[in-house]
N, C-alpha and C positions, 0 to 999 in steps of 0.2 A: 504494500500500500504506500503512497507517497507521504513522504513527510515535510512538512514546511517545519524551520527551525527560526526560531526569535531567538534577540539576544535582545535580555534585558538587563539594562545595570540598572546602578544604584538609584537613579531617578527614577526610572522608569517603576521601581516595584515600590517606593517611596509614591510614588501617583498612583498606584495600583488602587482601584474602588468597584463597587460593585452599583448597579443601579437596574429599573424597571425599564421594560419600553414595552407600552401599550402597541406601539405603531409596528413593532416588530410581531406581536402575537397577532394582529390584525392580518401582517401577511404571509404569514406561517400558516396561519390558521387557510387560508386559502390553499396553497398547497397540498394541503392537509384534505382539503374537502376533494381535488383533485385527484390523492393517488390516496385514497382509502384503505386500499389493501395493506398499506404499510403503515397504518395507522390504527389497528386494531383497537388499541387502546382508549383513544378516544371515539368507541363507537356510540355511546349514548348521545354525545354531542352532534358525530357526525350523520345519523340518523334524523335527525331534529333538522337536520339545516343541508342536506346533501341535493336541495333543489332551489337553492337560493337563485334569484335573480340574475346575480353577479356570473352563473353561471350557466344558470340553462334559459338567461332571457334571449330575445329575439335577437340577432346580431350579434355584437361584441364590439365592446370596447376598449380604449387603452388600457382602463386600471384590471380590467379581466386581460390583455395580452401583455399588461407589464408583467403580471404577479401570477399566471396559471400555466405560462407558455412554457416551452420545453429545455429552456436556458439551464446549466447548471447552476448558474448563480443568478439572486436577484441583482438588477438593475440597483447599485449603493445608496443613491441618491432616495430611495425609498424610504431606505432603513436610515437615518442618520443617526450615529455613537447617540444614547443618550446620557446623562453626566451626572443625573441624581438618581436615587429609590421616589424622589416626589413627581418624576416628569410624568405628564398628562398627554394624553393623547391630541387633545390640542394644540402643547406645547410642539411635537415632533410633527406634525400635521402642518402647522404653522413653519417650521424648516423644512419639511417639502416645498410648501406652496413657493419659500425665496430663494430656490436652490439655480445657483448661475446656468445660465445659457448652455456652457462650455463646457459645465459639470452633467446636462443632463445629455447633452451629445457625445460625449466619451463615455459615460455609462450604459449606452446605448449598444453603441457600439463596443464596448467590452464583453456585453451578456450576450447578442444577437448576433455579432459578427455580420456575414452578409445576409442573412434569414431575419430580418425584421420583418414583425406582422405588419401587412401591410395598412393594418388599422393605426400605427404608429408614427406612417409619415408625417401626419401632419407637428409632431411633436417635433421632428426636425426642423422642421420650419422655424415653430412658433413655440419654444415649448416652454415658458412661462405663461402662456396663454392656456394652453391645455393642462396644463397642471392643476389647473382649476377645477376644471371641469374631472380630472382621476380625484383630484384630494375631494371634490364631492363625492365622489363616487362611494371612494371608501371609506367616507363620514356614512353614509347610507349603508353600507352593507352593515359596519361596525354596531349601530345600533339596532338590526335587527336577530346577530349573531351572536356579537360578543356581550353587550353592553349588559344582557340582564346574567351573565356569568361573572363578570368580570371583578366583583368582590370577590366570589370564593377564590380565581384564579390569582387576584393580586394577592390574597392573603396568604397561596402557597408560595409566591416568590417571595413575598418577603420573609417568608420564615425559611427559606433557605438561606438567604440575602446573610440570617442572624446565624445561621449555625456555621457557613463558609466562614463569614468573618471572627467567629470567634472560635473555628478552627485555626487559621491563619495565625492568631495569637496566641495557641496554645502548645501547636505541634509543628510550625515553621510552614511557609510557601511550598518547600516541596511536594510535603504531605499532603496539602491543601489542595496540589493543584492535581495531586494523582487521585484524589479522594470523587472529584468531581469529574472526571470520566477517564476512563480506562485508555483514551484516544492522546489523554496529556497528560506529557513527561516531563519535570521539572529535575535541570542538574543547577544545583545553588551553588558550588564549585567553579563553574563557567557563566552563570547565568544566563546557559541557554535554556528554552521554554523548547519540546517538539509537540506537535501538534499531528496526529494524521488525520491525512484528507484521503476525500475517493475524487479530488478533479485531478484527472491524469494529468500531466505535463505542466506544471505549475512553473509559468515563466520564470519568477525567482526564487526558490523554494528555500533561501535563506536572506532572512529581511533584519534588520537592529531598526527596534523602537527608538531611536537617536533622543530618550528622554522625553519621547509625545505620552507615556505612560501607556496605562492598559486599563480597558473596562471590561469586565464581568457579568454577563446580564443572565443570568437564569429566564428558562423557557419555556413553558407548557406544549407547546407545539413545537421546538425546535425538535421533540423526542423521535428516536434515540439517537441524535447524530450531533455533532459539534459544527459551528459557523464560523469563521472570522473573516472580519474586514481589517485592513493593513492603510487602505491606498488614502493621500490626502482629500481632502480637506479635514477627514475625522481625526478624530483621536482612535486607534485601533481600540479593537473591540472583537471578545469571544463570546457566542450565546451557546447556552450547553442547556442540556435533557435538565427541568428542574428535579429536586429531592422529593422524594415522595409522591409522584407522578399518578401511580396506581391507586392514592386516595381520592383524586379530584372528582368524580363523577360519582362516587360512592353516593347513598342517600345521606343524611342525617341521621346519626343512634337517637331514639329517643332518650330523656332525660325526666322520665317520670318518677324513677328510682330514687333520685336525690333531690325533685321538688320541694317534697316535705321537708327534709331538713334542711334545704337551704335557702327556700322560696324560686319558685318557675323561674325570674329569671337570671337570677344568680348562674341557677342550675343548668339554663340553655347559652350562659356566657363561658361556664367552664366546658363545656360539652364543644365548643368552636371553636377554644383554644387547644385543640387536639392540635392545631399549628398555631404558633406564636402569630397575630396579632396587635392592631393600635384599637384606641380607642375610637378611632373616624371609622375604620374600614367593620369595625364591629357594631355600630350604631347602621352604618348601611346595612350591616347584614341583617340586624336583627329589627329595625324600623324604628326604634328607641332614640333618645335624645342624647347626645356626645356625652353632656352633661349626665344623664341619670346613669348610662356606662359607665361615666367614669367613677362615679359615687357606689357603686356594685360592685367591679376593680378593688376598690379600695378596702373593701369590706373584706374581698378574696383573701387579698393579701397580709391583712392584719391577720387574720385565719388560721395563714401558710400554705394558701391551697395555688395561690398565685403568684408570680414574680415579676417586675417591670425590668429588661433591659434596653440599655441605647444604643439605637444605631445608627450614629449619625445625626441627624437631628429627628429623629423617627424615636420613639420608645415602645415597643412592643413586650405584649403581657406575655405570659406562658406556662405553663403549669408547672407546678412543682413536683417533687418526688409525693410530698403527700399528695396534690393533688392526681399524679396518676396512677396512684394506688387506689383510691375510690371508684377505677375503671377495672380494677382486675378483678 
């Protein structure tokens, strides 16, 4: 299998973070709905949504022949690095819609070579003009696909987000980076990073981050394979299979067992910290007011059923050892 090798120094693993991108799971997820077969796992979802518009409507469009067509790679400019755990789908939506001229005709031509759909010409032409009309697009599909998932899903990255990082601090980068897929090798000795890929013939298959750093983004739909972008304008960037993958579609355990003693909804807040957890993405989940969550939290933890760590400026709740002994 090919291997791309990074050389990371001292800056580059000093900038090393980890962060969310909605815009990336938006076009995974398409992907995803495209070659089913290799996506077993997300079958509850992909049953739900395997006749969405974006793919079986009338015609086709760019953001269906940017993001479904037969490229090995997407088009960069799609996906841009994102740089926090907080970035919004708006935020990376909004860096599509101002991505230069000359950025999106070189990405073009990187993925499609001479086989561009030909529903894409006009983007050569004009393609701040058309980008409008794909970032609409994919504002459209996202809310009828992702958006009413998209608490459970961010609440599994982020609590990968908590365990990499405070992996990283406990057992060194090497560990870290072999822990999180089998695909990457980390020599701290050299400060090479190896990476394998399945794109044959990888023009430069040994790159140095020259200190642009590296981001991290855990993926519901990257599974099971590893992504990275190297090329400028970004800050390079790895998207890997998230932790605990196999829970996402699972239903809800009921929590009628520990209502009584701890009141409903105590009992349905610890029952959802099966993964760590904020107080905003647990109030979406549960319908509840930031405030009365976090008054409930609080109660947990005096308890010892619950625990607050930071990550970054994010603080995510999480059970403790007592509290997931009340699960056994």
């Amino acid at each position: 299998m090919p291997t791309l090798t990074l050389s990371l120094g001292t800056a580059d693993l000093s900038l090393l973070r980890w962060a969310v991108s909605p815009a990336w799971e938006l076009l995974a997820s398409i992907r995803t709905l495209t070659r089913p077969a290799s996506h077993a796992i997300h079958m509850p979802w992909l049953s739900a949504h395997r006749h969405d518009p974006l793919l079986t409507g009338p015609g086709t469009s760019a953001a269906h022949d940017l993001t479904a067509g037969p490229p090995s790679h997407l088009p960069g400019f799609l996906a841009p690095t994102p740089l926090s755990p907080l970035t919004t789908l708006d935020d990376e939506l909004d860096e599509v819609r101002r991505t230069p001229s000359a950025v999106v005709r070189r990405d073009l031509a990187s993925a499609f070579g001479d086989d561009l759909p030909p529903g894409l010409a006009p983007m050569l032409r004009a393609p701040r003009r058309e980008l409008e009309t794909v970032v609409a697009d994919l504002r459209w599909y996202w809310q009828r696909t992702l958006d009413p998932a998209w608490p459970r899903i961010r609440a599994l990255l982020e609590s990968d987000i908590h365990y990499r990082a405070r992996s990283l601090t406990e057992r060194g980068p090497a560990a870290m980076f072999a822990d999180i897929h089998p695909g990457l090798t980390f020599d701290q000795a050299t400060g090479t990073l190896r990476i394998a890929s399945r794109q044959a013939g990888l023009p430069d298959p040994h790159r140095s981050l020259e200190g642009r750093g590296l981001v991290l983004v855990p993926s519901a739909f990257a599974w099971p394979r590893l992504y990275f972008k190297t090329s400028e304008p970004w800050v390079p960037v790895i998207r890997y299979p998230v932790r605990g993958i196999g829970t996402l579609w699972e239903p809800p355990a009921g929590t009628a067992d520990l209502a009584p003693a701890l009141g409903a909804t105590r009992a349905l807040l610890l029952e959802l910290l099966e993964t760590p957890a904020g107080t905003l993405e647990l109030a979406n989940r549960t319908g509840l007011a930031p405030g009365g969550v976090s008054a409930h939290l609080h109660k947990l933890a005096r308890a010892g059923l619950v625990a607050p760590h930071r990550t970054g400026r994010i603080v995510l709740y999480a059970r403790t050892a007592r509290g997931e002994a009340l699960y056994r």
